[in-house]
C-alpha positions as CSV (number, residue, x, y, z in Angstrom):
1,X,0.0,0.0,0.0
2,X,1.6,3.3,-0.9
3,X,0.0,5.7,1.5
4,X,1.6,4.1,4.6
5,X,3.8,5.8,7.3
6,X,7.5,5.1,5.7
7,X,8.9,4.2,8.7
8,X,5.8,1.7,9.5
9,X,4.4,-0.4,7.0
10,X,2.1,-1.2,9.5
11,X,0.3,2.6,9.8
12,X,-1.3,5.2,7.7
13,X,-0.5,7.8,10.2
14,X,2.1,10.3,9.8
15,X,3.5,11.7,13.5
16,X,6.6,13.5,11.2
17,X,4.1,15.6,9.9
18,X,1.4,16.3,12.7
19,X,2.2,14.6,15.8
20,X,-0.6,13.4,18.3
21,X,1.7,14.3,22.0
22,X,-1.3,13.4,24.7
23,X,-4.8,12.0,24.4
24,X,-7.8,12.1,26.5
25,X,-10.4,9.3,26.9
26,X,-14.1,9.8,27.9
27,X,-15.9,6.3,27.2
28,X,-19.0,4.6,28.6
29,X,-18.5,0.8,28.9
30,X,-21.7,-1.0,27.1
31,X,-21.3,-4.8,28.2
32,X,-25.3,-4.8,26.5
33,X,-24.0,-3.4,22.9
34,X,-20.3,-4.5,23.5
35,X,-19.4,-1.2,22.7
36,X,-17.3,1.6,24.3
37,X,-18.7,4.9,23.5
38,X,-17.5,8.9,23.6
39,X,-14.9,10.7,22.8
40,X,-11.2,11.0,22.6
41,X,-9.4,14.2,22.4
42,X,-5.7,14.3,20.4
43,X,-3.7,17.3,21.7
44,X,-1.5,17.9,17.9
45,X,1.3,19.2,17.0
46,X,2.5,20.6,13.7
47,X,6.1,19.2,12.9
48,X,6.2,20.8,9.6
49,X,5.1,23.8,8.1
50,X,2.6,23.9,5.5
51,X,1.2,20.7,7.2
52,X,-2.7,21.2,7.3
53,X,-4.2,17.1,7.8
54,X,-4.1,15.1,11.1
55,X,-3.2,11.4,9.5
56,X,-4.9,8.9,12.1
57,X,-5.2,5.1,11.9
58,X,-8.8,4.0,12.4
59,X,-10.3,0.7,12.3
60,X,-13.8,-0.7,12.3
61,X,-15.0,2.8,14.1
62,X,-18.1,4.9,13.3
63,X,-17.3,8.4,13.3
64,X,-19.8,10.6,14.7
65,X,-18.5,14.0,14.2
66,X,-14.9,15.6,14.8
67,X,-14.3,19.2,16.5
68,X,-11.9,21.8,17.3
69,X,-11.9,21.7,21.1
70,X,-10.4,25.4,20.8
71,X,-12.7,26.9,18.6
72,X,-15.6,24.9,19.0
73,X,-16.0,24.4,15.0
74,X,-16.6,21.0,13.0
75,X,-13.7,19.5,11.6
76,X,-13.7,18.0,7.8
77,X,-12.5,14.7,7.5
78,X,-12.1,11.4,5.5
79,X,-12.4,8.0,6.2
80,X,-10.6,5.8,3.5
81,X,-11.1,2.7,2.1
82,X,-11.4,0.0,4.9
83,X,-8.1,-2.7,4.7
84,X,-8.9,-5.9,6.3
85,X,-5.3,-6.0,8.2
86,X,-4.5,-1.9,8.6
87,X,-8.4,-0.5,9.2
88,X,-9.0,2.8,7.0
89,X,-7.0,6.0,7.2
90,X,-8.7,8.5,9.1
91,X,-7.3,11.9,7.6
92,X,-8.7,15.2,9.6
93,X,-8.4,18.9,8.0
94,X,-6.9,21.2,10.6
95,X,-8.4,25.0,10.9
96,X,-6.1,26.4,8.1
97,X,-6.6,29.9,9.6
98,X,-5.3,29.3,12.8
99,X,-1.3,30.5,13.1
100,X,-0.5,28.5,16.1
101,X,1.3,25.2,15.4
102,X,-0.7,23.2,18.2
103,X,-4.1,22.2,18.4
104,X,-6.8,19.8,20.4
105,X,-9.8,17.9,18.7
106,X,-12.1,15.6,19.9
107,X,-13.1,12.4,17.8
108,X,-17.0,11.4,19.1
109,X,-17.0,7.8,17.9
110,X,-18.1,4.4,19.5
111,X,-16.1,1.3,18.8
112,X,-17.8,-1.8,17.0
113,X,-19.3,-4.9,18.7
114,X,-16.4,-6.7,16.6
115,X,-13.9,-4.4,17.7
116,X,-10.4,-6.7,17.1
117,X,-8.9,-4.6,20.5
118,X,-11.5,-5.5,22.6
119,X,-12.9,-9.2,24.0
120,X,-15.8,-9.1,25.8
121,X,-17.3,-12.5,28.3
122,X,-20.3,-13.3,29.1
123,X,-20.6,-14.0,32.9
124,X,-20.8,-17.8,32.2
125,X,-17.5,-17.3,30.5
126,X,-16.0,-16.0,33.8
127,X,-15.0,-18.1,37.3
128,X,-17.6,-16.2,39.2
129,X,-20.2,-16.3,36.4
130,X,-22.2,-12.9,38.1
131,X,-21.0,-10.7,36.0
132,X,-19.2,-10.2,32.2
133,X,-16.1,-9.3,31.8
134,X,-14.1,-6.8,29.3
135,X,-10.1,-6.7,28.6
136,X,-8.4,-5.7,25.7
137,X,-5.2,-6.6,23.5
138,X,-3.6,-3.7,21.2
139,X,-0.5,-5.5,20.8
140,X,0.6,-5.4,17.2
141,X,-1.9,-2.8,15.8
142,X,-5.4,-3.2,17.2
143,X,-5.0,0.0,19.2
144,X,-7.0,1.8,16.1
145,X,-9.8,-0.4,16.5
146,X,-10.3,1.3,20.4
147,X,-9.8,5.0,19.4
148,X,-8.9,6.7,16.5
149,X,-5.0,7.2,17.0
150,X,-1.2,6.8,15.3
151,X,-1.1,3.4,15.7
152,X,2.5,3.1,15.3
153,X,5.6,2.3,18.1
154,X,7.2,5.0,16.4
155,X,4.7,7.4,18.3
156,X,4.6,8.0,21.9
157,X,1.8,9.9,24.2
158,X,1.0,10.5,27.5
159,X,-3.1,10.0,28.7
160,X,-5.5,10.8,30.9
161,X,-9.2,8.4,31.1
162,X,-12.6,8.9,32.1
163,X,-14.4,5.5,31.7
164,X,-18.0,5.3,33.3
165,X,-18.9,1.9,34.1
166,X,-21.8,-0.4,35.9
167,X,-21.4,0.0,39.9
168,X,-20.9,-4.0,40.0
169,X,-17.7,-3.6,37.8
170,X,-14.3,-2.5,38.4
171,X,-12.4,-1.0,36.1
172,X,-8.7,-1.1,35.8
173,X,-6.2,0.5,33.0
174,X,-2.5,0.9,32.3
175,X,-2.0,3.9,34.1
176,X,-2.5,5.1,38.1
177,X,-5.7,5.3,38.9
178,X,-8.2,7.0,40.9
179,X,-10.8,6.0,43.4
180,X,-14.4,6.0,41.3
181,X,-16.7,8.1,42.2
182,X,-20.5,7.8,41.9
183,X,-21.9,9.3,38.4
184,X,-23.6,12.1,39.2
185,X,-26.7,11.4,37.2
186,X,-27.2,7.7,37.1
187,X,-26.6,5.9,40.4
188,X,-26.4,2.7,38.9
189,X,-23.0,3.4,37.3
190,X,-19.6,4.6,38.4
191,X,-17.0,7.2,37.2
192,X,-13.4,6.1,37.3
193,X,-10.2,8.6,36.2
194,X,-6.2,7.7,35.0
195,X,-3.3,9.0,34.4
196,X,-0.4,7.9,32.6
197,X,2.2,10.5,32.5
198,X,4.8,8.8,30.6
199,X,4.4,8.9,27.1
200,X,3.3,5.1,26.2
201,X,2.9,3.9,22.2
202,X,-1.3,3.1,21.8
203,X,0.0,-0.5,21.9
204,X,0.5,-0.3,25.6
205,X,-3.2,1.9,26.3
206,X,-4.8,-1.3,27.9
207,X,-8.8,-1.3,29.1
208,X,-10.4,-4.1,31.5
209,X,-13.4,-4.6,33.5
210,X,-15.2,-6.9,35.7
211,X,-15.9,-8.7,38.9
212,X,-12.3,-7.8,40.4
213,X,-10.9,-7.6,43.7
214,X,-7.1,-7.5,44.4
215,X,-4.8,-7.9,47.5
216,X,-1.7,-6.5,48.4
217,X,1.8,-8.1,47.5
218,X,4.4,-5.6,48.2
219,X,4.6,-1.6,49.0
220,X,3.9,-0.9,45.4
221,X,2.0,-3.8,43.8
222,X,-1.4,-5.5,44.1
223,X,-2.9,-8.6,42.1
224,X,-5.8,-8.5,40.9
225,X,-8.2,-11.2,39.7
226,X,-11.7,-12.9,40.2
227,X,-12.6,-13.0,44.2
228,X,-12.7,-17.3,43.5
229,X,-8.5,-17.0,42.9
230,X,-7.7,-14.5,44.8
231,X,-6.0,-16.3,47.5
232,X,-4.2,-18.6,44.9
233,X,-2.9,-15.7,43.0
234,X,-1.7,-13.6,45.9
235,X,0.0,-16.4,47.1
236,X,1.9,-17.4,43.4
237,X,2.9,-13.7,42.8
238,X,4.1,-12.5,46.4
239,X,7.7,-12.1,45.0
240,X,7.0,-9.4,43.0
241,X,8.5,-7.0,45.0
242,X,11.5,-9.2,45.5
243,X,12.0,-9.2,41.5
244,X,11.7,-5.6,40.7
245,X,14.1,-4.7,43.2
246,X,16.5,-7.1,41.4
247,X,15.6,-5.9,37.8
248,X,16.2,-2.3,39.2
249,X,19.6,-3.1,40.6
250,X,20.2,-3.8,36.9
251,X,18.5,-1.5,34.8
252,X,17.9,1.9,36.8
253,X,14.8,3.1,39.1
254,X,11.0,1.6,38.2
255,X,9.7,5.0,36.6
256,X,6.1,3.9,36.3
257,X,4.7,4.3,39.9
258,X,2.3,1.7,40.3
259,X,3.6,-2.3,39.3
260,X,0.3,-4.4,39.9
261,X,-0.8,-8.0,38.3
262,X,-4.0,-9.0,36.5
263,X,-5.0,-12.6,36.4
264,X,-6.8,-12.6,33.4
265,X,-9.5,-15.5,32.2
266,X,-8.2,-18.2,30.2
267,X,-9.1,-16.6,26.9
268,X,-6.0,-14.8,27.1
269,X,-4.1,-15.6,24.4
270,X,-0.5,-14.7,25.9
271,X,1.7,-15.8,29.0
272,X,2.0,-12.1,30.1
273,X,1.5,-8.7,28.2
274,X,3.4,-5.7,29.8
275,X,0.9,-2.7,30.0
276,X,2.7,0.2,32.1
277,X,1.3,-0.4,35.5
278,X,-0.6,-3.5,35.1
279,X,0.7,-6.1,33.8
280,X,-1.6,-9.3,32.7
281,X,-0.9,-12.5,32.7
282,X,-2.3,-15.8,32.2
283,X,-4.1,-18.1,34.8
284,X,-2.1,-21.4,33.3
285,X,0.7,-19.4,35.4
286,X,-0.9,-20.2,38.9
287,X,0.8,-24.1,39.3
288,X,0.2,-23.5,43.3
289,X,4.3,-23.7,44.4
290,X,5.6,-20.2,42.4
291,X,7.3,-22.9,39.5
292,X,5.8,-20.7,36.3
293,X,6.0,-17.5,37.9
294,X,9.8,-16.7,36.4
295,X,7.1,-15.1,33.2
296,X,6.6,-12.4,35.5
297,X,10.4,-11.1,35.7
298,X,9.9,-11.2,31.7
299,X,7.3,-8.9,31.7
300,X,9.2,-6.4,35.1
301,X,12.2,-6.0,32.8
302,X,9.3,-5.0,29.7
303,X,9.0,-1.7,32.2
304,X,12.8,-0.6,31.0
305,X,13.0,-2.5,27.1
306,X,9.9,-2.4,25.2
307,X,7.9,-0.1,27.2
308,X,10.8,3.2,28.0
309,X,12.7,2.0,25.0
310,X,11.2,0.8,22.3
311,X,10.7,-0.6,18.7
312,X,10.3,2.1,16.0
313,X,8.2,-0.5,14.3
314,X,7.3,-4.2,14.2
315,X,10.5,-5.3,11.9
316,X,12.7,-4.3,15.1
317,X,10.2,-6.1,17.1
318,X,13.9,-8.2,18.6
319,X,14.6,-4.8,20.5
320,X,11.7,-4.8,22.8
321,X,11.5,-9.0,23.0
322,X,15.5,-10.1,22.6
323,X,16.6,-7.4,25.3
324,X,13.5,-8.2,27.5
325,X,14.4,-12.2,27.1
326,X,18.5,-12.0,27.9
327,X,17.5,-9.3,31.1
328,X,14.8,-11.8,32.5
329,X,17.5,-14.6,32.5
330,X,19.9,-12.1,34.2
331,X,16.8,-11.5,37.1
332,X,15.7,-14.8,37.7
333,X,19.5,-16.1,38.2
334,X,19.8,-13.9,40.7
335,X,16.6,-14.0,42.2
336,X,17.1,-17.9,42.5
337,X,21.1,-17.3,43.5
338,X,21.6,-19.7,40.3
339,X,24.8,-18.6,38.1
340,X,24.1,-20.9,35.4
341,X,20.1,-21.1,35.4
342,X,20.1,-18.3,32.7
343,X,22.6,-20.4,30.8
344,X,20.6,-23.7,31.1
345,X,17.4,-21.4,30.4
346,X,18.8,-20.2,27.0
347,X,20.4,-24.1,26.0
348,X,16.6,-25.2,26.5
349,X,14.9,-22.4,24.5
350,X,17.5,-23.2,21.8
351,X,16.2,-26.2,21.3
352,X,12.7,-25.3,20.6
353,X,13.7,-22.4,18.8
354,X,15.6,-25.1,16.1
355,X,12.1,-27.0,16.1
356,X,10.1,-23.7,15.3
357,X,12.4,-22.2,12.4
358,X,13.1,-25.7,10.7
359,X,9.7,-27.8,11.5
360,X,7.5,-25.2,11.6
361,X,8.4,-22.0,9.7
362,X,10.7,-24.0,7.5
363,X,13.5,-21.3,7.7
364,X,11.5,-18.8,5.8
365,X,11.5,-15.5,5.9
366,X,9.6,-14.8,9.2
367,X,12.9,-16.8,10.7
368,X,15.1,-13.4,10.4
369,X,15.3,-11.2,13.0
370,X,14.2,-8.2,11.3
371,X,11.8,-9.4,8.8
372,X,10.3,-7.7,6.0
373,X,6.5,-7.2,7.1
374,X,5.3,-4.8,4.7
375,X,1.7,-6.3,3.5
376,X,1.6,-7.9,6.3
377,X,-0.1,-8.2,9.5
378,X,2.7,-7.9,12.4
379,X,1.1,-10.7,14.7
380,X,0.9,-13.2,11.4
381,X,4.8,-12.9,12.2
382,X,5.0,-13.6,16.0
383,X,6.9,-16.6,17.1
384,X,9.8,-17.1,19.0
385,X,12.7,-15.7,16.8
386,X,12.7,-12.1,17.9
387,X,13.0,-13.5,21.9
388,X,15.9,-16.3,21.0
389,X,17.7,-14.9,18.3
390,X,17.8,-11.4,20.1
391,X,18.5,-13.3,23.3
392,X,21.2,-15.2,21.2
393,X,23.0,-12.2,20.0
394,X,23.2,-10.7,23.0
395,X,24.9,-13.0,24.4
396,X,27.1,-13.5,22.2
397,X,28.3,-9.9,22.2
398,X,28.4,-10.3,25.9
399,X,31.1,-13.2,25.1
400,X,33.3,-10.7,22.9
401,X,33.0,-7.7,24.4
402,X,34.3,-8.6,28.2
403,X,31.7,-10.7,29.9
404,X,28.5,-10.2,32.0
405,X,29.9,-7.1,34.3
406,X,30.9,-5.3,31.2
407,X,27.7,-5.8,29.2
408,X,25.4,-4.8,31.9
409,X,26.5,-1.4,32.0
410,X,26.3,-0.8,28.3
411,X,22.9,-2.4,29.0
412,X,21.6,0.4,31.6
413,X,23.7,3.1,29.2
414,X,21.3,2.1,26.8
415,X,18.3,2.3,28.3
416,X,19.7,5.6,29.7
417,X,20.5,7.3,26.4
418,X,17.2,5.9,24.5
419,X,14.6,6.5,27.1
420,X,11.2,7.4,26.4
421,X,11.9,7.2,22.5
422,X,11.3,4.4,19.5
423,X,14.3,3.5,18.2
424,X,15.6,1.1,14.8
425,X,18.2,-1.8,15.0
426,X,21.0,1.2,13.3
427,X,20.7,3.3,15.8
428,X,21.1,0.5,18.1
429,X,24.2,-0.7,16.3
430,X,25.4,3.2,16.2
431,X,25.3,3.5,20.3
432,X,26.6,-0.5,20.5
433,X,30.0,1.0,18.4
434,X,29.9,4.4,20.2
435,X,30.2,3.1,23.7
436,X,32.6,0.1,23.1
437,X,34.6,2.6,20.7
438,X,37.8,0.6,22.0
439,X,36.7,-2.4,20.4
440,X,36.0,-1.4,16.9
441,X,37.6,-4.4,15.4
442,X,35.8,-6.8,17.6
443,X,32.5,-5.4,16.5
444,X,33.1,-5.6,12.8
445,X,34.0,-9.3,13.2
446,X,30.6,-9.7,14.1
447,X,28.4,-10.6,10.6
448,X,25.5,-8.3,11.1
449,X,24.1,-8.8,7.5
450,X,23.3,-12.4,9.1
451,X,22.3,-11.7,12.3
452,X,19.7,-9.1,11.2
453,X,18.9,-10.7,7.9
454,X,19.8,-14.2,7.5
455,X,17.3,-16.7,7.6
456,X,17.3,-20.3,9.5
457,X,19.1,-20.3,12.8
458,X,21.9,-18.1,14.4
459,X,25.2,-17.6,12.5
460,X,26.5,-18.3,15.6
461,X,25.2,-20.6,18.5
462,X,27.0,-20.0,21.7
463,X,28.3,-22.8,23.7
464,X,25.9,-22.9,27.0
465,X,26.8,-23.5,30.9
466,X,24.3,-26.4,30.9
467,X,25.6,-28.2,34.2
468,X,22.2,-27.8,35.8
469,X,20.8,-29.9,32.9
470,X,23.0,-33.0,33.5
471,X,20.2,-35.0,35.6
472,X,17.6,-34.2,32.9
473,X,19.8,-35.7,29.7
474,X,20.9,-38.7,32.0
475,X,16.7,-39.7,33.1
476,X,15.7,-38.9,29.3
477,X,18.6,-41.2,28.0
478,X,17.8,-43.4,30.6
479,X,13.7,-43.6,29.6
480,X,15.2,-43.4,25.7
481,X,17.3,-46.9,25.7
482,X,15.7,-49.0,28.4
483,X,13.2,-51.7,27.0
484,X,9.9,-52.2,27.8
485,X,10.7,-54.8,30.3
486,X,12.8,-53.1,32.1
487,X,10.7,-50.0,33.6
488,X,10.8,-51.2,37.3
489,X,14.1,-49.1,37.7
490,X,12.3,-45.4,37.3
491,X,10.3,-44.4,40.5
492,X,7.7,-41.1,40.9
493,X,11.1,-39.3,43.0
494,X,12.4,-39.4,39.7
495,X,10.7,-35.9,39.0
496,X,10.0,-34.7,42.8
497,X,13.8,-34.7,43.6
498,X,14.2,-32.1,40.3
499,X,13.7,-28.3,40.2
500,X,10.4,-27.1,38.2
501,X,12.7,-26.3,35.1
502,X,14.7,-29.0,35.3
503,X,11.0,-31.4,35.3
504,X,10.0,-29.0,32.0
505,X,13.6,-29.5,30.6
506,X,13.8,-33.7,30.8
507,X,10.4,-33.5,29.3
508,X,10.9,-31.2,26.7
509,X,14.2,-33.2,26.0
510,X,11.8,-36.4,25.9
511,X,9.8,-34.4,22.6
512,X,12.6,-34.2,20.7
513,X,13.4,-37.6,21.0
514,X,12.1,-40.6,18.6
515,X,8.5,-41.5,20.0
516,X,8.7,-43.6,23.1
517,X,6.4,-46.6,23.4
518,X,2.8,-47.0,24.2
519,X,4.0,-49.0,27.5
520,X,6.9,-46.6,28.3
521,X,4.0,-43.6,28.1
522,X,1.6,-45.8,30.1
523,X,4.4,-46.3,32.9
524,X,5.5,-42.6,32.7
525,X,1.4,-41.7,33.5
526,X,1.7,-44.2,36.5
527,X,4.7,-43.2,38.5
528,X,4.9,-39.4,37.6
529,X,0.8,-38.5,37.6
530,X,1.3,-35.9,34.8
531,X,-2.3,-36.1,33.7
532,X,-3.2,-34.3,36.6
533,X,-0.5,-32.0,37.3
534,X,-1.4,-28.4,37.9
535,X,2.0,-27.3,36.1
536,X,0.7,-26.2,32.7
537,X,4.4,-26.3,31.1
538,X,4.8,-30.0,32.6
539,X,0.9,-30.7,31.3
540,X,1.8,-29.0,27.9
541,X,5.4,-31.2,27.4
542,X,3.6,-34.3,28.9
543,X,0.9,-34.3,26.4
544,X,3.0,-33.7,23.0
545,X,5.2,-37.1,24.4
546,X,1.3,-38.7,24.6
547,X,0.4,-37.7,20.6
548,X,3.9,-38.1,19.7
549,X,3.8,-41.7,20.8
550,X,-0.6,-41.5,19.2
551,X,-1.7,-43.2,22.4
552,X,-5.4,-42.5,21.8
553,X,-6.4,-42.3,25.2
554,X,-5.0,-39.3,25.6
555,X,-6.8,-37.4,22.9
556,X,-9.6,-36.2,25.5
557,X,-7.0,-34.9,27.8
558,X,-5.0,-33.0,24.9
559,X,-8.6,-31.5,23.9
560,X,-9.5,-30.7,27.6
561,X,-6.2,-28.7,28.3
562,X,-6.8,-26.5,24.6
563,X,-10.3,-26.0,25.2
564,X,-9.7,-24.9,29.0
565,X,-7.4,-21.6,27.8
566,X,-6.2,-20.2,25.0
567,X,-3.2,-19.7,25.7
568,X,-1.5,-19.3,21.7
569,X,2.0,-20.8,22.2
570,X,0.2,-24.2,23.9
571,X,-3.1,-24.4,22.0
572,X,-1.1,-23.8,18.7
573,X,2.2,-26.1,19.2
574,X,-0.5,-28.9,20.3
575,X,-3.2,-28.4,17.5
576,X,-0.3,-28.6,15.2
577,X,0.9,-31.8,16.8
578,X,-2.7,-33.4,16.7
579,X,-2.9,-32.2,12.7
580,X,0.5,-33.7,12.1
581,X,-0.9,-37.4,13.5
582,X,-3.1,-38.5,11.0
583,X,-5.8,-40.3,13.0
584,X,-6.3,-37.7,15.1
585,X,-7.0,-34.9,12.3
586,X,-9.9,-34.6,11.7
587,X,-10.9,-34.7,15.6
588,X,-8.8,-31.8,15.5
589,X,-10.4,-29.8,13.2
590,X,-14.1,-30.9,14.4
591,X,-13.1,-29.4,17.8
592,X,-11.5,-26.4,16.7
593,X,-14.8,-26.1,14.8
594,X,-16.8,-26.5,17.8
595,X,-14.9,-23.9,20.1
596,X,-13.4,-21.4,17.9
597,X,-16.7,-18.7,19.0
598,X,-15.6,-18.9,22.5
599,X,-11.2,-18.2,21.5
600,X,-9.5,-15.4,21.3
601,X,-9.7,-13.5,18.1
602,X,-5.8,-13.2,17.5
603,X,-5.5,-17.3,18.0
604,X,-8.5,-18.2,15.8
605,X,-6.7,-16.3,13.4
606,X,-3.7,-18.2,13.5
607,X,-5.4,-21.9,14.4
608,X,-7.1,-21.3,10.9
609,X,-4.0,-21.1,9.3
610,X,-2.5,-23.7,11.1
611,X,-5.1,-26.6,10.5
612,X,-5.4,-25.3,6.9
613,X,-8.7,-24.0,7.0
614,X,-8.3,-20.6,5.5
């Protein structure tokens, strides 16, 4: 499409021109329509003279009428043809008689019933089933389908919120919030009002509402979730104080105030999405002994890569997600006094990161870490390759450029000198040569073209500390090259006497491995109880050994755990392994059939695709 921003394929919108700087919210939540409805109002900016449009990206949203807060008069405006990935471009005629270079309008609009942003339950859908439930997801470039805005990483504003609400719901967003206040004409509904001073790209403008309640788990952080799992939740993320301290100690102070937790319903389609000041996450996290919790330290260090500094636009998606990745590992090493767990973590997501770019994207183009996306939709490229590839050459430079101590700081420089900005992979590069200017020669040994362009795996793959794996190869070879006769030598302390990663890692090391036997399986679901672990991870590696081995009995467990959440990187990996078995096909397909009204937009999307179905 010619029209779109030329430094985002992904966005009509044009903030080098006329910049949106801050944006007000006035909506009335509809759980009856499924429809949030008012006004935003876009304080803009002139960034070049002669400049009279607002560019906006808009998507599936009835315009009412747009105004000149100022002057009080109607504003002209167009609403372009409607793309079925990038929405319409929304372009708004500025007062051409007005000499100053700044100006405020206000878009009335109402979002659709459809809206892709927005995911709306019915209270049978939720745990308490009282009430329905509201939450959205803006991450790539739904943002447009909630308000009229630049929907770009490229831009950054600040906000302010005034969402009106039924009195039995609480509303929640990604900024500090106020106490609601009754409405002052209609006592059956509540007035709540935020604040986000830090500029923030649309991505991260996040909306929820429901039956909530939240307890406190450290001076600065609550978690929040349905009243039936608030004990269970409070209890799983009690740490949370504990890791942002350690993630600070690393990175600089936490600028964004408020760090609190939302335990969303299984529709969810992520582990953890990392909205300044409320961060969400998935229930499949709550195993009830803190084992899965580690995602939350990924989504902590989001508060200093990804949401301070950030991708210009989704092709540099590995700045926000390969940073984020190799900090985590740095945090939950230390917040487990484990030297080598980062090490051992990286050696195991190496592994399924070989499986993804040969098996499943068949080192294609979406296996470079900055792919070309123009065309195309920027979640139709998500996968693991920004997270281990980034994570991958990070390390590596670590290697060459003086070891962890060294790195770090350039780490925290970074984040220093890029703050509050959207940057490109070049002017990463640029600040990389500027502050190791000593090592010039070491840098250009490094083959970038690759790295950033090459597709398939990693020109280089680092040797990993992977001590802390040793008991996990020896049980898998162990389970690998005994014969059936001989299973009386494994016993259920086989797993209990191993760490929570180190279980996930002998299973996952298990997957790779030729298909075990029906009567290995049946053994392995008689000493170790897997069907009925609450561990999600050990539930999801479990069950890919059970197809990969097409023991039919466990086909209804397999279709239990994808229909009970949505979480994408589970439901997908295992539809895909039911789809490559060819008795279970077409019991695949019939259930995706059968429950793809109650997913998650973004995951129906990509289950379609997956089981072939268009």
């Amino acid at each position: 499409m010619t029209d779109m921003n030329p430094d985002d394929s992904a966005s009509f919108s044009r903030p080098d021109e006329c910049r949106v700087t801050s944006l007000h919210l006035n909506l009335d939540v509809d759980f009856v329509s499924r429809t949030l409805c008012g006004f935003v109002d876009l304080a803009v900016k002139r960034m070049k003279d002669g400049v009279h449009n607002l560019i906006l990206d808009a998507q599936m949203i009835p315009i009412k009428k747009i105004l000149d807060v100022d002057y009080g008069q109607e504003l002209k405006f167009t609403l372009g043809e409607n793309s079925a990935i990038f929405g319409s471009k929304l372009e708004v005629q500025l007062p051409v008689s007005a000499s100053k270079c700044s100006h405020k309008i206000r878009v009335h609009y109402e979002t659709s019933p459809q809206c892709p942003a927005l995911q709306w339950l019915r209270p049978e859908q939720t745990l308490g089933k009282r009430h329905p439930y509201l939450f959205s997801q803006s991450q790539a470039i739904h943002a447009r389908s909630l308000f009229p805005c630049q929907d770009t990483p490229g831009n950054k504003v600040s906000y302010t919120a005034k969402i009106t609400a039924p009195k039995d719901i609480t509303i929640l967003m990604s900024a500090i919030r106020s106490e609601p206040e009754p409405h002052p004409s209609d006592g059956g509904k509540l007035v709540y009002q935020f604040e986000q001073k830090f500029p923030v790209c649309t991505y991260l403008i996040a909306i929820v509402g429901g039956d909530l309640v939240s307890s406190i788990v450290g001076p600065r952080s609550k978690v929040w979730t349905e009243r039936e799992m608030i004990e269970e939740a409070a209890y799983e993320f009690s740490e949370t104080e504990k890791t942002l301290q350690i993630a600070e100690s690393l990175m600089g102070p936490y600028i964004w105030g408020q760090y609190d937790v939302l335990v969303l319903p299984p529709i969810f389609p992520f582990g953890g999405m990392e909205n300044p000041c409320l961060t969400y996450v998935t229930p499949t996290l709550i195993a009830g002994d803190k084992s899965l919790v580690d995602i939350l330290a990924h989504e902590i260090c989001h508060s200093w890569t990804g949401n301070l500094v950030t991708n210009k636009n989704w092709e540099h998606f590995w700045l926000n997600e390969g940073h984020t990745e190799f900090i985590e590992r740095k945090v939950t090493g230390r917040l487990h006094n484990n030297k080598t767990l980062p090490q051992f973590m990286a050696a195991g997501k190496a592994v399924e990161l070989k499986e993804i770019i040969e098996e499943v994207l068949k080192n294609g183009p979406y296996t470079r870490m900055i792919p070309d996306l123009k065309g195309v939709d920027p979640n139709d490229a998500f996968c693991i390759v920004p997270y281990e590839k980034g994570f991958t050459l990070l390390f590596y430079l670590e290697t060459l450029l003086g070891g962890r101590e060294v790195f770090e700081k350039f780490l925290r420089a970074y984040v220093e000198n890029f703050k509050q900005q959207s940057i490109d992979s070049n002017q990463w590069k640029d600040f990389l040569y500027s502050y190791f200017h000593d090592k010039t020669e070491v840098l250009d040994s490094v083959e970038w073209e690759k790295w950033f362009y090459g597709q398939g795996m990693p020109p280089v793959m680092p040797k990993y500390d992977n001590s802390f794996a040793v008991p996990c190869k020896q049980l898998c070879q162990r389970w690998s090259t005994s014969a059936d006769n001989d299973l009386d030598q494994f016993d259920s302390s086989d797993l209990t006497s191993m760490a929570p990663l180190q279980v996930v890692e002998c299973l996952g090391l298990l997957v790779e491995d030729p298909p075990l036997s029906l009567i290995k399986i049946q053994k392995m679901n008689e000493l170790y109880k897997l069907n009925v672990t609450k561990n999600s991870e050990f539930k999801f590696r479990w069950l890919r050994l059970c197809i990969k081995a097409q023991w039919k009995e466990a086909i209804p467990k397999v279709l239990e755990f994808i229909n009970e959440q949505g979480r994408m990187r589970l439901v997908r990996t295992l539809y895909r392994d039911l789809y490559g078995w060819e008795d279970a096909r077409p019991t695949a397909i019939d259930n995706f059939k059968k429950h793809r009204g109650e997913m998650h937009h973004i995951l129906e999307t990509m289950l379609s695709t997956d089981l072939k179905l268009g």
